[in-house]
Structure formats: structure tokens, C-alpha cells
C-alpha positions in Angstrom: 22.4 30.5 27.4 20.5 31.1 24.4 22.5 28.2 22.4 22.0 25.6 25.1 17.7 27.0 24.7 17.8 26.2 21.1 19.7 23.0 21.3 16.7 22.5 24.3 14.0 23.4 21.4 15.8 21.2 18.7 15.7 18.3 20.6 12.5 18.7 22.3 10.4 19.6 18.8 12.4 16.1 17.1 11.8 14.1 20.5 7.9 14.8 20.4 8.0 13.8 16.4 6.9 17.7 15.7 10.2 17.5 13.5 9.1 13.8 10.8 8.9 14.9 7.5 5.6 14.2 6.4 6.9 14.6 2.6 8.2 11.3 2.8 10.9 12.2 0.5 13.5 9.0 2.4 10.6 6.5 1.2 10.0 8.5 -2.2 14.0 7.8 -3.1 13.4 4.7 -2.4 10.5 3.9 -4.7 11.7 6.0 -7.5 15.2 3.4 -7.0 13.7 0.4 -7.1 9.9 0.5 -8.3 9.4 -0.2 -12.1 6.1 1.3 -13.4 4.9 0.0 -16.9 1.5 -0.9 -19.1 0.5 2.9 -19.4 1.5 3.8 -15.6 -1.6 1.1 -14.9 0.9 -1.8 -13.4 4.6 -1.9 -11.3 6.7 -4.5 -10.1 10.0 -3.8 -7.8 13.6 -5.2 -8.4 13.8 -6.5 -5.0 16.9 -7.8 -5.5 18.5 -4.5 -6.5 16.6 -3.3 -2.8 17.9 -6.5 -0.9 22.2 -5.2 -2.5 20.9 -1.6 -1.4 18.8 -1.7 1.9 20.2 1.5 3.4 17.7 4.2 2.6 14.8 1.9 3.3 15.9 0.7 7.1 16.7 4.3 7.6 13.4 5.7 6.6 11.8 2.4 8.8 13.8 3.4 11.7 12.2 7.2 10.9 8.6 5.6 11.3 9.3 3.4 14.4 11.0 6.3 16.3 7.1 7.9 16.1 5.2 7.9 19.3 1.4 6.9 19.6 1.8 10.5 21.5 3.4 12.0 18.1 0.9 10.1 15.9 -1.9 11.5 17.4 -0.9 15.3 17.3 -1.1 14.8 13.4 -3.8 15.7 11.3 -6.0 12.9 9.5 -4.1 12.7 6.4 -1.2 12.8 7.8 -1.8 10.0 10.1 -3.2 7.7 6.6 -0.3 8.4 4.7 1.7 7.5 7.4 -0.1 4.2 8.0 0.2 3.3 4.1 3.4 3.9 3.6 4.3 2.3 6.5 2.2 -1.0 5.3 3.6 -0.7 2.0 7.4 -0.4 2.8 7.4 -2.9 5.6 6.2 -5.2 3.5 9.6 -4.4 0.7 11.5 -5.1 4.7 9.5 -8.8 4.6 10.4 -9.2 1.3 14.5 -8.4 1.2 14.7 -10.0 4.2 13.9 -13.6 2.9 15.2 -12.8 -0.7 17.4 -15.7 0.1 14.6 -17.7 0.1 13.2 -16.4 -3.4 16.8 -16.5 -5.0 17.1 -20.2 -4.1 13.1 -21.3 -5.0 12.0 -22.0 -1.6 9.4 -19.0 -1.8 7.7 -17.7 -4.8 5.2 -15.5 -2.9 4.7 -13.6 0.5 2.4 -16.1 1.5 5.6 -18.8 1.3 7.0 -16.6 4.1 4.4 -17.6 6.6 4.8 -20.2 9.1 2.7 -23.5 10.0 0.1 -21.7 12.0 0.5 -18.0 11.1 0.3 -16.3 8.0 3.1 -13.6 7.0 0.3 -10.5 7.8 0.3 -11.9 11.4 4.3 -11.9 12.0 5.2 -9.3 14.2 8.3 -7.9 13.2 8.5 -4.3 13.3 7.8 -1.1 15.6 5.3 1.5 15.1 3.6 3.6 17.7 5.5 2.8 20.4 4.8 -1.6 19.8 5.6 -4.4 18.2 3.0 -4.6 15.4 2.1 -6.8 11.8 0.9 -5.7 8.7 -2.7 -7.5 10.2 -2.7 -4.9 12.6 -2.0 -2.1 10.1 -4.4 -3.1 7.9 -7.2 -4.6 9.7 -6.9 -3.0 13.3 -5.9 0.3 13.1 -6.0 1.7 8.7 -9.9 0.0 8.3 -10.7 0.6 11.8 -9.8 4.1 12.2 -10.6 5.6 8.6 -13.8 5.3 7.0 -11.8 5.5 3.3 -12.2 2.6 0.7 -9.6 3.4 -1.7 -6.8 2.5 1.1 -7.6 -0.6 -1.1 -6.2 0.1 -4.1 -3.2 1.6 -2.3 -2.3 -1.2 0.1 0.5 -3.3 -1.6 1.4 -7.1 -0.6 4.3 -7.9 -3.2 1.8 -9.7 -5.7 1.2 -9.5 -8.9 -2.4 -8.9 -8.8 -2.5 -6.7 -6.2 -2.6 -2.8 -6.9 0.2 -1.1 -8.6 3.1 0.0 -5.9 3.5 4.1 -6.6 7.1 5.4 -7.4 6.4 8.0 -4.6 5.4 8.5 -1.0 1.7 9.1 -0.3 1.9 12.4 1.3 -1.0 14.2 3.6 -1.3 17.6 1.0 -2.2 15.1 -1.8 -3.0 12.1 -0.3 -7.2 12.4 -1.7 -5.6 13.4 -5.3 -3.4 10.3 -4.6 -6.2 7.8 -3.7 -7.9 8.7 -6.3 -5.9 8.1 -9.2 -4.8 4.6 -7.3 -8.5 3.2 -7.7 -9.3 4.8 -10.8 -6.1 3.3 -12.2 -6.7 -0.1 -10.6 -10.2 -0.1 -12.2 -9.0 0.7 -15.4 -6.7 -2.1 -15.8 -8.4 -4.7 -17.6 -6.5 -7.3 -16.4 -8.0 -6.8 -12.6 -11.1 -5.2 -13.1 -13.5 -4.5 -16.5 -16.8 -5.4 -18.0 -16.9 -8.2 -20.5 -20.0 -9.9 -22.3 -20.3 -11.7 -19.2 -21.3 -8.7 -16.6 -18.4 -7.0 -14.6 -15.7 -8.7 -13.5 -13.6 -7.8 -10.7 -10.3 -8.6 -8.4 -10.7 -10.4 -5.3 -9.7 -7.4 -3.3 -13.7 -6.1 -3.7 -14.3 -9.9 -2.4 -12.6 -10.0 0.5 -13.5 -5.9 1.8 -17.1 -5.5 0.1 -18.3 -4.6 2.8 -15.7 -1.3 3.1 -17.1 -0.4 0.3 -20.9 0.1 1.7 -22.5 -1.4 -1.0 -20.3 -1.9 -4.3 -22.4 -1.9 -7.3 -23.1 1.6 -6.3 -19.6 2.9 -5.6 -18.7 1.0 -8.6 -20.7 3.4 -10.7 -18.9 6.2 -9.4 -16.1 5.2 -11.3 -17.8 4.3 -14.3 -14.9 6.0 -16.8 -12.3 4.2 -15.2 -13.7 0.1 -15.6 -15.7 1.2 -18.4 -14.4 1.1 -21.7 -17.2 2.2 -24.0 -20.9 4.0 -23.5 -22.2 0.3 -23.7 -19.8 -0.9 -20.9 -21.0 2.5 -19.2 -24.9 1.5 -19.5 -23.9 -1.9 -18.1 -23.0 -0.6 -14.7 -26.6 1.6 -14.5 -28.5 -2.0 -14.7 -28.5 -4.9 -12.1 -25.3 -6.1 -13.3 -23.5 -9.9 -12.2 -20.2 -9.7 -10.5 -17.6 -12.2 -10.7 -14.0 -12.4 -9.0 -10.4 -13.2 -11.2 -8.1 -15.9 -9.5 -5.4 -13.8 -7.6 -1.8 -14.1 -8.9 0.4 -14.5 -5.3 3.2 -14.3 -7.6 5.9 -11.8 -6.2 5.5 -8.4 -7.8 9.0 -8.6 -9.4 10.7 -7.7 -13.0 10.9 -11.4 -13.3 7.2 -12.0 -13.5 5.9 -9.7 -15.9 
């Protein structure tokens, strides 16, 4: 009797998600596999070709995040839900990619945005589960990680397989060090000078602080919070306590691969 009670327990607790491992460690294999960190730790790309030969690990740990429950999800705590979310952006997006690597090998795509179809972009597709529905990366992003959590930095975390995006870590955001984790990822996207930096020509910035400025709640200000990171010298550093000019880089679409580094 007691057996057939803990087998009860067992399955109950994994049923309810009470048993997901909210270290990640399926999706930090993966990363640590595949992602190729380089220029000081400031930059990454991913052999997705390598990923697309070895796909195993990854649709295992997507099957682990689509099992989850809106029921399950909400039991979490906050940071546990966000790292949940952007992990599950970020490794959806590697599924988008090897899934059409065809399409890259042979020249037909050279970006995510390639993978898109007449009247829908890529983002829009909806082709995987999470929380109990068919969802897109649109809705992760922009309906339920923006919506839900007042937190900025998800911006320099969020990665769409380009080159100027934000570097892809080579582990799993995890809820104990997920503000530790965010924290590094924008001060390390601000500090790569070829994204973000201050030049004789005011600050210049990625496109990413374009398109969500308004997340940010009034940039110049949270910019100046992170003063050490874009700013190289005192000078650069005095810059940002003026009314300083912004300007936004061109975005590189080009797939975050070894090939185009």
C-alpha cells in the first residue's frame, strides 16, 4: 500500500509540474554544446549546424517546457516564471532555426526574417506549445514577457539568431540568479562598442533601445545608470550627465553563426 502511495505522490507532484527543474541544466548542456562565446565574453554566435546533426537534448528539454501547465506556471515564483519565459524564447528560436537549416545550407535564407512567410513574419508563426497553447515568439515577447514583467533588461537577454542582437549565454537563466544574470547581459551589451558606445558624435546605440524605449521609462536616464559599462573614459562618463544626442546602428539580420563573424 505504501508503494502504490508514493508511486501516487510521484506522479501527482511531476503531473502538477511541482517536479521541472528550474536549474535548467537540459538547456545549459545544450548551450555550453553548441554556443561559441568570443571578443572578451562581449559577443556569441551558435554552430547551428552542429545543433541541427544533434537535436536530441534540445527537443527533449522543449518537450520539458511544453508539458508545463498555465496551472503549473502560475504556482512558480516571479523569477522562476522569467527565466522560464526567456529561455523558452531563446531556445525556440535555435528549434526555428535547425528546422530550416536546409534552407540556410542551400542560400535560400540568410536570416530569421527569410523564414517568414508573405503576410506573417517568423515571430508570428505559431509553432510550439507552452502553457497549455499553441503560441509564437510574438506572444512570448510582446504578450505575456513585456506584459507581465516590468524588467527592461529582458532586452538584452532576448535572442533572435542575429548578429546584432545580444550575445546568446552558454547557460540557462535560472530563477536564484536570474537579477545577477540580467545584469551582466545589459551591462555586457552596453559595453560592446560595436552595439552601443559614445563617439565624438553623442551616444550611439542599437536599434533594440529604438524599437522598446518606451520599456525603458525614459532612456537617457536609465542609460546613466550604466554609465561604466557604454562608457569608456571619465570624458565619455561626463557625456552621459549632459543632454546628450542619440542615434541608432543599422541592424545586422545576419544569422548569429561561426560563419559570420
Amino acid at each position: 500500500m505504501k508503494y502504490w502511495l508514493i508511486l501516487l505522490i510521484l506522479f501527482t507532484s511531476a503531473s502538477t509540474g511541482q517536479g521541472f527543474d528550474h536549474s535548467h541544466s537540459a538547456y545549459s548542456d545544450v548551450l555550453q554544446r553548441f554556443v561559441i562565446v568570443y571578443d572578451g565574453g562581449m559577443k556569441s554566435v551558435v554552430n547551428y549546424r552542429k545543433l541541427a546533426g544533434n537535436p536530441k537534448s534540445l527537443n527533449n528539454y522543449l518537450t520539458q517546457l511544453s508539458e508545463i501547465s498555465s496551472a503549473d506556471y502560475k504556482q512558480w515564483s516571479e523569477s522562476e516564471q522569467l527565466a522560464f519565459l526567456i529561455n523558452a524564447y531563446n531556445a525556440f528560436t535555435l528549434k526555428l532555426i535547425i528546422d530550416h537549416i536546409d534552407m540556410f545550407e542551400s542560400g535560400d535564407a540568410k536570416s530569421i526574417r527569410d523564414l517568414g512567410g508573405f503576410f506573417s513574419s517568423p515571430w508570428e508563426k505559431s509553432f510550439f506549445k507552452l502553457l497549455g497553447e499553441k503560441r509564437s515568439l510574438d506572444w512570448l515577447e510582446h504578450e505575456k514577457i513585456r506584459v507581465d514583467f516590468n524588467e527592461p533588461r529582458i532586452h538584452a537577454a532576448l535572442v533572435c539568431a542575429a548578429m546584432s542582437c545580444p550575445k546568446l549565454r552558454s547557460e540557462a537563466y535560472i530563477a536564484s540568479e536570474l537579477d545577477a544574470q540580467l545584469e551582466e547581459q545589459m551591462n555586457t551589451f552596453l559595453s560592446d562598442n560595436d552595439k552601443n558606445g559614445i563617439d565624438t558624435s553623442g551616444v550611439y546605440l542599437s536599434k533594440i533601445f529604438d524599437w522598446y524605449g518606451e520599456d525603458f521609462n525614459n532612456l537617457k536616464n536609465y542609460l546613466r545608470g550604466y554609465s561604466k559599462a557604454l562608457a569608456d573614459s571619465q570624458t565619455e562618463r561626463e557625456t552621459l550627465q549632459g543632454d546628450f544626442s542619440i542615434r541608432y546602428l543599422n541592424y545586422d539580420w545576419s544569422l548569429n553563426s561561426p560563419e559570420n563573424r
